[in-house]
VODO-703107 format. One record per residue (C-alpha): z, x, y; residue number from 1. Coordinates in pm, 1 decimal, decimal comma, padded with zeros to 6 digits. Layout:
N
KERO / up / east / north / pos
KERO / Z / X / Y / NUM
...
// end
This chain:
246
KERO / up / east / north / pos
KERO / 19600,4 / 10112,9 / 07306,6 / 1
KERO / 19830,3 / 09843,3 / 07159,4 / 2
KERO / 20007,5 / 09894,9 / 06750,3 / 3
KERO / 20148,3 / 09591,5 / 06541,7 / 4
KERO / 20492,0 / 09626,6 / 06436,8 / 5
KERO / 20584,7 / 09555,1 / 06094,4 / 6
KERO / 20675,6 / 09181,1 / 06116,7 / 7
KERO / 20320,9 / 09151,4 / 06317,5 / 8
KERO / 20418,9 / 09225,5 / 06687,8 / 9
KERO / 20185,8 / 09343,0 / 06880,8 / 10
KERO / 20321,3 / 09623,4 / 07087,1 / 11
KERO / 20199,9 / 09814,2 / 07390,2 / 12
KERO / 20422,6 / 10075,5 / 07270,5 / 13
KERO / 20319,4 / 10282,9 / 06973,4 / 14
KERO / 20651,5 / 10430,5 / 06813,7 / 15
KERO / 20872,4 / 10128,4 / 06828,7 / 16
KERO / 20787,2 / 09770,4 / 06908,0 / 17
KERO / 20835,1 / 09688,2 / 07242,5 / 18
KERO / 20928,0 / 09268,5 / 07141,9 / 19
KERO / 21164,1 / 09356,8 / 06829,3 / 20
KERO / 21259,9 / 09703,0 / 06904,4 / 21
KERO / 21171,5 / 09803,2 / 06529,6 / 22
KERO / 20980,7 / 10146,0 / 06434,2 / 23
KERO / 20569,3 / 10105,0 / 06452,2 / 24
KERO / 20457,5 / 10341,1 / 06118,8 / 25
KERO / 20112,9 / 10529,9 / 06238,7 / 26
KERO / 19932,7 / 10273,6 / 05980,4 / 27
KERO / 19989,1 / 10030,5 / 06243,3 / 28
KERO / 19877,2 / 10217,3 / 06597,2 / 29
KERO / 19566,8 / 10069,9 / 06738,4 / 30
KERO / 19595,6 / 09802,6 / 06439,3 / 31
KERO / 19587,7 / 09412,5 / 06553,8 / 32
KERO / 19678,8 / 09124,0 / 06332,0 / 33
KERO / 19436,0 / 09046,7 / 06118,5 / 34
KERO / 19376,9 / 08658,9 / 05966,8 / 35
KERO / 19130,5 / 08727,6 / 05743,1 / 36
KERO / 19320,2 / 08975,9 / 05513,6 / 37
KERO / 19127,3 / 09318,5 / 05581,9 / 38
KERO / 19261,7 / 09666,1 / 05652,7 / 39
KERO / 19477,3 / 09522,1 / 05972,9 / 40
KERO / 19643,9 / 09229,2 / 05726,6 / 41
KERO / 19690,0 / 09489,0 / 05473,0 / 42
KERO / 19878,3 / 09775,2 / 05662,5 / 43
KERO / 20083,5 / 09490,7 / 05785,8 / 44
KERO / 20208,3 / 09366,0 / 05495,3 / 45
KERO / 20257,9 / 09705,9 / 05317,4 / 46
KERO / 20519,4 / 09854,9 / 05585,6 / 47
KERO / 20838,2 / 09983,7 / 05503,5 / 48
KERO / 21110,1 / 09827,4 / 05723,5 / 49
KERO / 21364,5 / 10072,9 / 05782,4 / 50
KERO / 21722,3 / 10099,7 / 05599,6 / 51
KERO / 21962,4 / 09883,8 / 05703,1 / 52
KERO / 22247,1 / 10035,9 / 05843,3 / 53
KERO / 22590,1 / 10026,9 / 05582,5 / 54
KERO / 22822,3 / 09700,8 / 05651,6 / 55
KERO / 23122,4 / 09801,6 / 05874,2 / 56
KERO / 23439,1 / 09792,9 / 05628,7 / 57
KERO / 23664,0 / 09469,6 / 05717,8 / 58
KERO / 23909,4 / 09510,4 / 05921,6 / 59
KERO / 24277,8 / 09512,7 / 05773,3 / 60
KERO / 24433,3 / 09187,9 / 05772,1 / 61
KERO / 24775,2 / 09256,6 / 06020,4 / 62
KERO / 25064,5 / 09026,4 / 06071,4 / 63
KERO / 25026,6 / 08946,0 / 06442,5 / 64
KERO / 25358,9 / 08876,9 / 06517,0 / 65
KERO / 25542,5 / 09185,8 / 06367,7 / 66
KERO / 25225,2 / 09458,1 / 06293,3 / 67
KERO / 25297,9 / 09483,5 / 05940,8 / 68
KERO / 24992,5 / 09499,3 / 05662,0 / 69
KERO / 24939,2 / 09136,9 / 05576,6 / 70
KERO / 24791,9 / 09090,4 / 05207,2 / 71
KERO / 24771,1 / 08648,1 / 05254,6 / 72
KERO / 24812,5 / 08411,8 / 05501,8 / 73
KERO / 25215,7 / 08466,2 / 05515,1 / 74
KERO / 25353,9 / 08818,8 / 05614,6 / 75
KERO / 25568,0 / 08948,1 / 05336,8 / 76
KERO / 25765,2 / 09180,0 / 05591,9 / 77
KERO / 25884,7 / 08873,8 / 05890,3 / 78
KERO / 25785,8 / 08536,1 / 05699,9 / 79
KERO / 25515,5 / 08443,5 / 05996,2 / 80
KERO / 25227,4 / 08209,6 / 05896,0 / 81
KERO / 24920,3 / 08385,2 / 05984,7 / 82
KERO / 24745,4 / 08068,6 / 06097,9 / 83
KERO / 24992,2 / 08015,5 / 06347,2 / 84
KERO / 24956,6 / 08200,4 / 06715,8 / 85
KERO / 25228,5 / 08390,0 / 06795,9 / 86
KERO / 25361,5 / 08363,9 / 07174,1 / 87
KERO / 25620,7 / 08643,0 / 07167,6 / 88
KERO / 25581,7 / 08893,8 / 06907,9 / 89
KERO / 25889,4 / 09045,3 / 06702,7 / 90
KERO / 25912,9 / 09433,6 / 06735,2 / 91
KERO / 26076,6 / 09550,2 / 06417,6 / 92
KERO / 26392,2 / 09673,5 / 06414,7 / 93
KERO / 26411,8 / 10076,1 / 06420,0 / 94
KERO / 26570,5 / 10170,6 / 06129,9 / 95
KERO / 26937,9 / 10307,0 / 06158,0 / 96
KERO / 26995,5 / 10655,1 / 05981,1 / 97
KERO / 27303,3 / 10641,6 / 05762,4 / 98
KERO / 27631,7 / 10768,0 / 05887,5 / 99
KERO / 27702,9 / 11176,4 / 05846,2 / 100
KERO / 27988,0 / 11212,2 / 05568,7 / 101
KERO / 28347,4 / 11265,7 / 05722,2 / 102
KERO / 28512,6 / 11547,0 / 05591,2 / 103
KERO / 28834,9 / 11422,8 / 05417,3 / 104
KERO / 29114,3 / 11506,5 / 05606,2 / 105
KERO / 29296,3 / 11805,8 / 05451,3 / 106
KERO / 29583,2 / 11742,4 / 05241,4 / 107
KERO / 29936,5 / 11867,3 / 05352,1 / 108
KERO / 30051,3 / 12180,1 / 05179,1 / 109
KERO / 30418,1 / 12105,3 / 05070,5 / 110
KERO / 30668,3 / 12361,2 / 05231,6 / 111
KERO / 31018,3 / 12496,0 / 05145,2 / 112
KERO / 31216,2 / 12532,3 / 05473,1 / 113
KERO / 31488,0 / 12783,5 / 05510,4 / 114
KERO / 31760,6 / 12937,5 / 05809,3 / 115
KERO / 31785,0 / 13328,6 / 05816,2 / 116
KERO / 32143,5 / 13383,5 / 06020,4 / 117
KERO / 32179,4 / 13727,2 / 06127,7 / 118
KERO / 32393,7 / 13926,9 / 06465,8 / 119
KERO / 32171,1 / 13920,0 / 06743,5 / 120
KERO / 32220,6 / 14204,7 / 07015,1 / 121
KERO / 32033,8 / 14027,9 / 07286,9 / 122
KERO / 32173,7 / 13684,6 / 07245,9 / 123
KERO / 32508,5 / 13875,0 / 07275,1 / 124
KERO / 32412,9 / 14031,9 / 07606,5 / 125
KERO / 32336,8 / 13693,9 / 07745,8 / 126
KERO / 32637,4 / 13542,9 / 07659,3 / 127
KERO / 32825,9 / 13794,9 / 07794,4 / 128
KERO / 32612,3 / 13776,7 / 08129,2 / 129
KERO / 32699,7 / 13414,1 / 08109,0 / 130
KERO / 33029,3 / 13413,4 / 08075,3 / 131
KERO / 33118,6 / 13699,5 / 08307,1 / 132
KERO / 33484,1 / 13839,0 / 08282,2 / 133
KERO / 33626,3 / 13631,6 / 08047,0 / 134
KERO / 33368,4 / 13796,9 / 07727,1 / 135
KERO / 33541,7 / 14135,9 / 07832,7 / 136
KERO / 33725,6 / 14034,9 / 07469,3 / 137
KERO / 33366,9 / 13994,4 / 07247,5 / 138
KERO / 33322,8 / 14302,4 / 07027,9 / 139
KERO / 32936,6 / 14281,4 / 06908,6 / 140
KERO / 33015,1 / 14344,3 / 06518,3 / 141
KERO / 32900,0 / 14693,5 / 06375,4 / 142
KERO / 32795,2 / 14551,3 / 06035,8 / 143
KERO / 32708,3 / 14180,8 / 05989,9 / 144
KERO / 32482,2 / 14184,6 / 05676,1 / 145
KERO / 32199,4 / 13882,5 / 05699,5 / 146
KERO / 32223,2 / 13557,8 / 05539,9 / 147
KERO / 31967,2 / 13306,0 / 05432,3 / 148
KERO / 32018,4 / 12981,0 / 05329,2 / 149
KERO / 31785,4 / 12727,9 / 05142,7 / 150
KERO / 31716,1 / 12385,2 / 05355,2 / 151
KERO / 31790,4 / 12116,4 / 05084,7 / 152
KERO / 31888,0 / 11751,5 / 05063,2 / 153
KERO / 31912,0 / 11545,2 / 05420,9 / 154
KERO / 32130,3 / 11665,1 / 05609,8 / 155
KERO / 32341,5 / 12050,4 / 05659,3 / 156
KERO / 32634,9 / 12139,8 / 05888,8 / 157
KERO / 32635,3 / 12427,6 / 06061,2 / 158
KERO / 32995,0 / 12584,1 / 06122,6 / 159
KERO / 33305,6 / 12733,4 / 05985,5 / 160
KERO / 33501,4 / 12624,0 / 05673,4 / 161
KERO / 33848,5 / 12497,4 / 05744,8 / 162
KERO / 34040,9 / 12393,3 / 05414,0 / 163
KERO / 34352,4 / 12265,1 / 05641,9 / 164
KERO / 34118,6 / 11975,9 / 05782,0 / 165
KERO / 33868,3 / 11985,2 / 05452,9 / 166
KERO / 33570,5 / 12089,3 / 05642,3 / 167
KERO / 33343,0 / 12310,3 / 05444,1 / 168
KERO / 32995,6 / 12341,9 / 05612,3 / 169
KERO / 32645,9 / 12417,3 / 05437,2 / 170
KERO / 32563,3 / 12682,0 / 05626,3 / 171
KERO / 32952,7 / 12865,1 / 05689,7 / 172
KERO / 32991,4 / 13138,0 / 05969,0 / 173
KERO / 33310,3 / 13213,0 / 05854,9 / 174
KERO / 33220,8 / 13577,7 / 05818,4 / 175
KERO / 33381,3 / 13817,1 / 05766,4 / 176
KERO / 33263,3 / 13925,1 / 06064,3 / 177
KERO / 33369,7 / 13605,5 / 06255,5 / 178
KERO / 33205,8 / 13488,1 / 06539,0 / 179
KERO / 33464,4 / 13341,6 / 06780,5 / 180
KERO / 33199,3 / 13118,8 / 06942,5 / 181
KERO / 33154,9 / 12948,1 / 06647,1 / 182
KERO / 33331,1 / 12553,2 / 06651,8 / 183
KERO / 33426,6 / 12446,2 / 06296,8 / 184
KERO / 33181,1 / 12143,7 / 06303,9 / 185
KERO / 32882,3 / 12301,8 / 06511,0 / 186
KERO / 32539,5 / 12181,3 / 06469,2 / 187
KERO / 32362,9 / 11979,9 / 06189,5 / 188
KERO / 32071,7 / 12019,7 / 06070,3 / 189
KERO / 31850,9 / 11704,1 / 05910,1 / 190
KERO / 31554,8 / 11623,9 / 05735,2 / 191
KERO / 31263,5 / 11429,5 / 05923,5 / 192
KERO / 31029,9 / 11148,9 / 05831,8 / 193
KERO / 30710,2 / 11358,9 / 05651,3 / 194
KERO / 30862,6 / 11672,7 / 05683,6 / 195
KERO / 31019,6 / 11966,2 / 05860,5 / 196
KERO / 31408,5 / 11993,0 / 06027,2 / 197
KERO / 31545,0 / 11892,3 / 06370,2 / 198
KERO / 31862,3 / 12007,4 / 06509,5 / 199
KERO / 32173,1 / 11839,3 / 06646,6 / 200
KERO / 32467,6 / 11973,4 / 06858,5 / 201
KERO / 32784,2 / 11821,2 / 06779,6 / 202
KERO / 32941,2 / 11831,2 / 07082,3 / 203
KERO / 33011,5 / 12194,7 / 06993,5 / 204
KERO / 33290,9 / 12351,6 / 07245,0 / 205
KERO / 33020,6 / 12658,5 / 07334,4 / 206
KERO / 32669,7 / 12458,5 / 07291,5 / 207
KERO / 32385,9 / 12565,1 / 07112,3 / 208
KERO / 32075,5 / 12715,3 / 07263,5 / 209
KERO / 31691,8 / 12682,2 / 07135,1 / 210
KERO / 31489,5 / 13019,8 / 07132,6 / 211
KERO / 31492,5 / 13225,6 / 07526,6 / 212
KERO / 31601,8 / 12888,4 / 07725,9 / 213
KERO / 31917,2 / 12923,7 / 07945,9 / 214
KERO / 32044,1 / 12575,1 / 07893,7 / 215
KERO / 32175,7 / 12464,8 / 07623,7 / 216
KERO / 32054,5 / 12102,5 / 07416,1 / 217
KERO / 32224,2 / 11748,4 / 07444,2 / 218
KERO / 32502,4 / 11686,6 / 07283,4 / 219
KERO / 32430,3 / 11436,0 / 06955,9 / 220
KERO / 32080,2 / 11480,5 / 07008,4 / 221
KERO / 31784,6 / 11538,9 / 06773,9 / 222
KERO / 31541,6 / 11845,3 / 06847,4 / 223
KERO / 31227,5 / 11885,1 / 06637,2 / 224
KERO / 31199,3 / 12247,5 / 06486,2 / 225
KERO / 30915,7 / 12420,9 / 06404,3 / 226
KERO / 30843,4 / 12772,0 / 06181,5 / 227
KERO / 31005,1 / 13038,9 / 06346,4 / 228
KERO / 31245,9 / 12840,4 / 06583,5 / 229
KERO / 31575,3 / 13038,6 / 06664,9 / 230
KERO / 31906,2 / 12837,9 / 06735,3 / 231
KERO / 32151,7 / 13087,9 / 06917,7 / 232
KERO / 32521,0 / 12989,2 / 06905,6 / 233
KERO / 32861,5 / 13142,0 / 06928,6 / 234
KERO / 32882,7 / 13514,1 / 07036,5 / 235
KERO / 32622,7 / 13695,2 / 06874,4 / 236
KERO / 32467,0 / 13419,8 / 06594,7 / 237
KERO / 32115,0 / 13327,1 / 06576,0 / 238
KERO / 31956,2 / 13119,4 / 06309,8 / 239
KERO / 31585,4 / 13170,1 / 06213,9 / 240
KERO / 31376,7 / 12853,6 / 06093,0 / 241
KERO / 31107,5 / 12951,4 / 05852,6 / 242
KERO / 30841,2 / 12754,8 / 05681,5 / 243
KERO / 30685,8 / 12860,7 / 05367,4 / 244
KERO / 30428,3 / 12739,6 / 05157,0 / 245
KERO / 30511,1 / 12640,1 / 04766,4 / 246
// end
C-alpha cells in the first residue's frame, strides 16, 4: 500500500511521508498522483499542510566585548564597535559599595580642675618610717580642717607665704596647723597644652611624692596629672587633683 503526501510524494509510509517527512491526511492513503485531474489530483490539491511552527524570538543583540545589552552597532556601556571582533574581552568593573559613615569623633567636654589639701594619717606614717629617729619631733595635727583651691591661670606655687622674702604662694600651707615639711617655694603646678595640670618639684628640701610610690619625682621636672592624682609632701600634706565637668 503506498499514500501521496501533500506536495505529491508518494510514500510507502501512510502517516507521514517517508521523502519529506510531512503528515499523509487519510484522503491520501492508497491515493497515487493523478495527471488527469480525478479524485487522486483532487485530494492532492485540497490538503491542509500543517501549521507552521511560531518564529523563534531574535536573539538580544549583546556587546561582545563587555556583555552589556547593545541597542546599535556601538555599545553604549564600553564604546566597542560591534562590527569589530574582540580578542580580549573587558570584564566590567564590580561596583564599589560606598564607604560606612565615621562617627564624628566626640567633642571634649571642658573641665574645671581643682587641689583638695587635707592631713593625711598614712602619708604621715610613712614619713615617719622613712625618716626613722629623727621624726620622733612630728606631732600628726588633731584638727587640720580641708582646703580646696580652684586651678586657674598658668601656673600655681605650692608652699608657704614668707613676707620677709615676698613669697606668697597660690596654694599656702602656712596653716595654722603648720606642716614643718613644707619648703617655702615647694612645687608648682602648670597648665598643659589642651588641657589638664602637671606638677613640678622645685628642688624642695623634703621632695614631693606622686600617689603610693616610695621615691620621690625629679627635681624641675614636669609630671602629667590626671583626676584623682595625690601629691604627698611635707609631714602629713596631701593634695587631691580633681577633674570636673562644666
Amino acid at each position: 500500500m503506498t499514500a501521496t503526501c501533500p506536495v505529491g510524494h508518494e510514500s510507502t509510509t501512510t502517516d507521514y511521508c517517508d521523502v519529506c517527512g510531512r503528515q499523509i491526511g487519510a484522503a491520501q492513503i492508497g491515493a497515487s498522483p493523478d495527471t488527469t485531474g480525478g479524485a487522486a489530483g483532487s485530494a492532492t490539491s485540497t490538503a491542509q499542510l500543517p501549521p507552521a511552527p511560531p518564529a523563534a524570538a531574535p536573539a538580544a543583540n549583546v556587546c561582545a566585548n563587555c556583555g552589556a545589552r547593545r541597542d546599535g552597532r556601538f555599545c553604549e556601556v564600553c564604546g566597542h564597535d560591534g562590527a569589530v571582533e574582540v580578542v580580549n574581552p573587558v570584564k566590567p568593573a564590580a561596583s564599589t559599595p560606598p564607604p560606612e559613615p565615621t562617627a564624628a569623633p566626640a567633642a571634649a567636654v571642658p573641665q574645671s580642675w581643682s587641689a583638695t589639701v587635707e592631713a593625711d594619717r598614712a602619708w604621715y606614717e610613712e614619713v615617719r618610717k622613712r625618716n626613722g629617729p629623727d621624726a620622733g619631733g612630728l606631732e600628726f595635727p588633731p584638727f587640720c580642717p580641708e582646703r580646696r583651691f580652684e586651678l586657674t591661670g598658668g601656673r600655681l606655687t605650692i608652699g608657704r607665704r614668707s613676707r620677709s622674702r615676698g613669697i606668697f604662694p597660690e596654694i599656702d600651707l602656712t596653716g595654722p596647723p603648720l606642716d614643718p615639711g613644707v619648703s617655702t617655694l615647694h612645687a608648682l603646678l602648670q597648665a598643659r597644652d589642651g588641657g589638664g595640670w602637671e606638677i613640678v618639684d622645685l628642688n624642695s628640701t623634703n621632695g614631693t611624692t606622686i600617689g603610693d610610690t616610695s621615691s620621690t619625682i625629679a627635681p624641675n621636672t614636669p609630671i602629667p596629672l590626671s583626676d584623682g592624682d595625690r601629691i604627698r609632701l611635707g609631714a602629713w600634706t596631701t593634695i587631691t587633683i580633681r577633674a570636673t565637668p562644666t
